[in-house]
MARZAMI-622279 format. One record per residue (C-alpha): residue in three letters; chain; x, y, z; residue number from 0. Coordinates in nm, 2 decimals, decimal comma. Example, Ala and Ser with C-alpha at 12.3 -4.5 7.8 and 13.67 -1.06 7.14 Angstrom:
# residues 2
<zavo residuo="Ala" cadena="A" X="1,23" Y="-0,45" Z="0,78" num="0"/>
<zavo residuo="Ser" cadena="A" X="1,37" Y="-0,11" Z="0,71" num="1"/>
//
This chain:
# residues 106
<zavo residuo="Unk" cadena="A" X="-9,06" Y="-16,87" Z="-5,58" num="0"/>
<zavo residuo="Unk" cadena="A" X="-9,34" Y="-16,73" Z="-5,79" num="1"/>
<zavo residuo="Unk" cadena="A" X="-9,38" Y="-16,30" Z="-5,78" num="2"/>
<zavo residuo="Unk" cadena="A" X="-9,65" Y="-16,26" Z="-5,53" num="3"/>
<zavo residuo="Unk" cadena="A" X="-9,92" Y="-15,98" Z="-5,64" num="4"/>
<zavo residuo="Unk" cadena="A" X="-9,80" Y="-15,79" Z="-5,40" num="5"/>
<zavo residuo="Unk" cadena="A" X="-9,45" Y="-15,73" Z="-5,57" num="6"/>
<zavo residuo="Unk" cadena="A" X="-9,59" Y="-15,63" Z="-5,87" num="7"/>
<zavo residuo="Unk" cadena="A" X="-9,58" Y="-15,27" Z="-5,90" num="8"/>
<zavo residuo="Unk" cadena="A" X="-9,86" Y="-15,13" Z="-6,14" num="9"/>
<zavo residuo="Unk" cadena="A" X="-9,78" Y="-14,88" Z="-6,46" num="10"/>
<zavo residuo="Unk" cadena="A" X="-10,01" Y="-14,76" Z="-6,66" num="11"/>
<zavo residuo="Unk" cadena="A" X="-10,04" Y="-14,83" Z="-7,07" num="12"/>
<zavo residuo="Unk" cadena="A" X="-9,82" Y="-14,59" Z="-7,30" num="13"/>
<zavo residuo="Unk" cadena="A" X="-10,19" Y="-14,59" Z="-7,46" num="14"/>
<zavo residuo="Unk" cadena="A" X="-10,34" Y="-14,45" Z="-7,14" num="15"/>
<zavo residuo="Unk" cadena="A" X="-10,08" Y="-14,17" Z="-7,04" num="16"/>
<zavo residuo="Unk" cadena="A" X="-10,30" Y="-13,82" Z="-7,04" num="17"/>
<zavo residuo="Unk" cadena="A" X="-10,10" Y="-13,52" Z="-7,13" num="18"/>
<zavo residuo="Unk" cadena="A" X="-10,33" Y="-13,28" Z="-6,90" num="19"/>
<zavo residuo="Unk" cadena="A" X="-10,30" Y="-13,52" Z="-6,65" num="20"/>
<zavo residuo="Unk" cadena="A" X="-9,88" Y="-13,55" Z="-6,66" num="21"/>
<zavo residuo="Unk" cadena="A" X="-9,95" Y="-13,19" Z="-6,68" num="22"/>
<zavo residuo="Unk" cadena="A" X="-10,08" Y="-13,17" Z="-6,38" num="23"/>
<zavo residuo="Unk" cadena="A" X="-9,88" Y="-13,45" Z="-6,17" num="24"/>
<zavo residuo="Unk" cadena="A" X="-9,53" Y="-13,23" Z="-6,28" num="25"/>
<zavo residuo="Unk" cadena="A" X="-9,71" Y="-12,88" Z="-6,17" num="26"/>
<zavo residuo="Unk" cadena="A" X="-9,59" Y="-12,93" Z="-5,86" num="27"/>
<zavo residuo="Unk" cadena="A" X="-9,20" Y="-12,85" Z="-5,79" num="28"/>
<zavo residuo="Unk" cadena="A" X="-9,14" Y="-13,07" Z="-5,61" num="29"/>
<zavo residuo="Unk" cadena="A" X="-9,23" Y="-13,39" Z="-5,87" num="30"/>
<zavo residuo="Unk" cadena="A" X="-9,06" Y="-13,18" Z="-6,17" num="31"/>
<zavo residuo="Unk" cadena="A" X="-8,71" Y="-13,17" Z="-5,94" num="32"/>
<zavo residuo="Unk" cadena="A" X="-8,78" Y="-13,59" Z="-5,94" num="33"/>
<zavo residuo="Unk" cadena="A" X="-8,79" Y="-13,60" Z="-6,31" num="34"/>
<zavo residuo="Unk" cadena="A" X="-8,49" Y="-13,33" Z="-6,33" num="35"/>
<zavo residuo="Unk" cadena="A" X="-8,29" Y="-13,56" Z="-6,18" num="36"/>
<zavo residuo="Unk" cadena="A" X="-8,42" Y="-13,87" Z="-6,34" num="37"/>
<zavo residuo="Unk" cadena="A" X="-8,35" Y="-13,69" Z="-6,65" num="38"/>
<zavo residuo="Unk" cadena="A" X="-8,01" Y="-13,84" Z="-6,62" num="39"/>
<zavo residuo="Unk" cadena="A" X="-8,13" Y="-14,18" Z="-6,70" num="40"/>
<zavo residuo="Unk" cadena="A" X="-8,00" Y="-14,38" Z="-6,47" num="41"/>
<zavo residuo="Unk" cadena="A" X="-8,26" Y="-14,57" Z="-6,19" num="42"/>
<zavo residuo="Unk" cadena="A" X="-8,24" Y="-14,37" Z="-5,87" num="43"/>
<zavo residuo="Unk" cadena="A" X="-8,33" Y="-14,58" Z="-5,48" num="44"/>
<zavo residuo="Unk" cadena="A" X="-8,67" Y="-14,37" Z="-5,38" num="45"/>
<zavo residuo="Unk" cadena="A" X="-8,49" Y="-14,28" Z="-5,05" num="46"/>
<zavo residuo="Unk" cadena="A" X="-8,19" Y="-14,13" Z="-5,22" num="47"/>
<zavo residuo="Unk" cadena="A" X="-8,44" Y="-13,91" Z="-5,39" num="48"/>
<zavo residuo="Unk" cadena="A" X="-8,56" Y="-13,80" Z="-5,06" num="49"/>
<zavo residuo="Unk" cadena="A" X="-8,30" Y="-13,71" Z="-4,91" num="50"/>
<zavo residuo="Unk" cadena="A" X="-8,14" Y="-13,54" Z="-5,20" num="51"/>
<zavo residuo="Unk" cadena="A" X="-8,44" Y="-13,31" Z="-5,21" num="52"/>
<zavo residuo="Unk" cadena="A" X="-8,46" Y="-13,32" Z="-4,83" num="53"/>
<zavo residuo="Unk" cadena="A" X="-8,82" Y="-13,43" Z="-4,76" num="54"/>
<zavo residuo="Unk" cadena="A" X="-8,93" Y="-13,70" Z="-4,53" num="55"/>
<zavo residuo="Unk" cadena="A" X="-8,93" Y="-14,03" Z="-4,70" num="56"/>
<zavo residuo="Unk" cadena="A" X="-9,32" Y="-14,09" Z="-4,64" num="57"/>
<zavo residuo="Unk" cadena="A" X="-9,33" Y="-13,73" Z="-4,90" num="58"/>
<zavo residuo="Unk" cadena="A" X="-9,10" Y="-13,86" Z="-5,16" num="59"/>
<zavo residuo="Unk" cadena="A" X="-9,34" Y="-14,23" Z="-5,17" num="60"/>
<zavo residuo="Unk" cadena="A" X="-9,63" Y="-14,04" Z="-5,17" num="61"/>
<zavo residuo="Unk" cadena="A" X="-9,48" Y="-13,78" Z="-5,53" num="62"/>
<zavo residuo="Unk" cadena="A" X="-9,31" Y="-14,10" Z="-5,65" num="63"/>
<zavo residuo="Unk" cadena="A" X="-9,68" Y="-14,28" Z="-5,69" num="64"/>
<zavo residuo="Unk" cadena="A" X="-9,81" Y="-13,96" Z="-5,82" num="65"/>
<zavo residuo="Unk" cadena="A" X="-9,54" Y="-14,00" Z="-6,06" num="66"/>
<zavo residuo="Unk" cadena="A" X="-9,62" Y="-14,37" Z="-6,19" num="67"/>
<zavo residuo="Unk" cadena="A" X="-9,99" Y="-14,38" Z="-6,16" num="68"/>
<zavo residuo="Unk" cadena="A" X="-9,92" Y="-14,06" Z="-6,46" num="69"/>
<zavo residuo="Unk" cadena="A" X="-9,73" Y="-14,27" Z="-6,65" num="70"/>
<zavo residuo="Unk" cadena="A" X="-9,41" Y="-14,07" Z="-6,64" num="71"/>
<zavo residuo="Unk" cadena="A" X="-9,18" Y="-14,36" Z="-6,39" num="72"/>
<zavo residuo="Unk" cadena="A" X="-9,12" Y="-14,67" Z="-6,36" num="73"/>
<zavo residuo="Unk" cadena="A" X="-9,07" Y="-14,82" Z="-6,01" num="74"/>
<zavo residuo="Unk" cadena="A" X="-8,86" Y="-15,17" Z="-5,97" num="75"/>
<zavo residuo="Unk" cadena="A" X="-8,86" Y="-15,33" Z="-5,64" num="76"/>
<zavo residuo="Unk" cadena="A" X="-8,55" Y="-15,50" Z="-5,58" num="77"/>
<zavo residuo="Unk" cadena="A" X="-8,56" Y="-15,69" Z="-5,24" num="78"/>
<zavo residuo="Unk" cadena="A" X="-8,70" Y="-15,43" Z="-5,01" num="79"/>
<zavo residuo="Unk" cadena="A" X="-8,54" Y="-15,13" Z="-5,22" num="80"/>
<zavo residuo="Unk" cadena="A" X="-8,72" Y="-14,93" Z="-5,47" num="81"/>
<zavo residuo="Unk" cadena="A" X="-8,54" Y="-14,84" Z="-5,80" num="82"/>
<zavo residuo="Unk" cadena="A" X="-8,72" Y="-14,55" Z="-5,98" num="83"/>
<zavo residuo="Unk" cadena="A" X="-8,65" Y="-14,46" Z="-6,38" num="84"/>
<zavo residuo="Unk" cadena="A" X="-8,80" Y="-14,21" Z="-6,62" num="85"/>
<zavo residuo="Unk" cadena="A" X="-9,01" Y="-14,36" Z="-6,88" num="86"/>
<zavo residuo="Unk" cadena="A" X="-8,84" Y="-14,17" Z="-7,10" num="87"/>
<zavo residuo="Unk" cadena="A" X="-8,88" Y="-14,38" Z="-7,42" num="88"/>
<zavo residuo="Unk" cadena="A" X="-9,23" Y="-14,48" Z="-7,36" num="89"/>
<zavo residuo="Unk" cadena="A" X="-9,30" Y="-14,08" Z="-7,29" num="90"/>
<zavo residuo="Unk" cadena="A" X="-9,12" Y="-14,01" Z="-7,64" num="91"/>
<zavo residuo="Unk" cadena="A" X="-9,33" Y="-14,27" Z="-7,81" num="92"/>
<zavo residuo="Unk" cadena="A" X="-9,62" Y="-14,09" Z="-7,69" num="93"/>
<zavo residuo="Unk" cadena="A" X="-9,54" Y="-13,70" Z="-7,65" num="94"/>
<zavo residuo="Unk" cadena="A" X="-9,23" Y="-13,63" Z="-7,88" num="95"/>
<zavo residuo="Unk" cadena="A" X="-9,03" Y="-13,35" Z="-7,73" num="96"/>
<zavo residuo="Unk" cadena="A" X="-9,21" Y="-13,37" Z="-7,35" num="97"/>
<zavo residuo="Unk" cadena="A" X="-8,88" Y="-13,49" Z="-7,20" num="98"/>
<zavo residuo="Unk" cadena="A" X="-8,65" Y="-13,28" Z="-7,35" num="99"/>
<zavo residuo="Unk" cadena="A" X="-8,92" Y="-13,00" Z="-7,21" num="100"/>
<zavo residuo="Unk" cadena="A" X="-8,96" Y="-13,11" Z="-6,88" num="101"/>
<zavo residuo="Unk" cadena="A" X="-8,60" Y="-13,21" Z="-6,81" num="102"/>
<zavo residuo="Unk" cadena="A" X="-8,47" Y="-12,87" Z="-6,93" num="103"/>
<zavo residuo="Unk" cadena="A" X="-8,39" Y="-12,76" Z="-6,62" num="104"/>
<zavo residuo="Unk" cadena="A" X="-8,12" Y="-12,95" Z="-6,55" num="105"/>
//
């Protein structure tokens, strides 16, 4: 069964990430605590992020997007689940040392 374009989930270029703008997107605590905890590199279900920071899920989708469309996830659907991952090496290629900076606070 071809991938309607509806399951494709859109990233952004390594070429288009904007360091003021991943600035920005991680100023809040909230969306740093995701990548914290992404900083273990392992794909995390959106939900379980949720409810490990204790937000409604409707929040957590809302910070997750703000998290992609800046370049700093990746989202996988998987059936009707969503499997989130820090872009780590693409955010590497880009901005040596950001990950190791933002993830410090694990």
């Amino acid at each position: 069964m071809p991938t309607s374009t509806r399951d494709r989930i859109a990233h952004p270029d390594v070429a288009a990430f904007d360091l003021a703008t991943i600035m920005r997107t991680v100023g809040d605590p909230v969306r740093l605590e995701i990548i914290r905890q992404l900083g273990d590199g392992h794909e995390h279900l959106c939900g379980e992020l949720s409810q490990q920071l204790e937000i409604p899920a409707s929040t957590g989708s809302y910070h997750l997007k703000l998290l992609r469309e800046a370049g700093l996830t990746r989202t996988r659907a998987q059936g009707t689940q969503r499997l989130i991952s820090l872009r780590t090496a693409d955010l590497e290629s880009r901005f040596p040392g950001l990950v190791g900076v933002l993830t410090a606070g694990n």
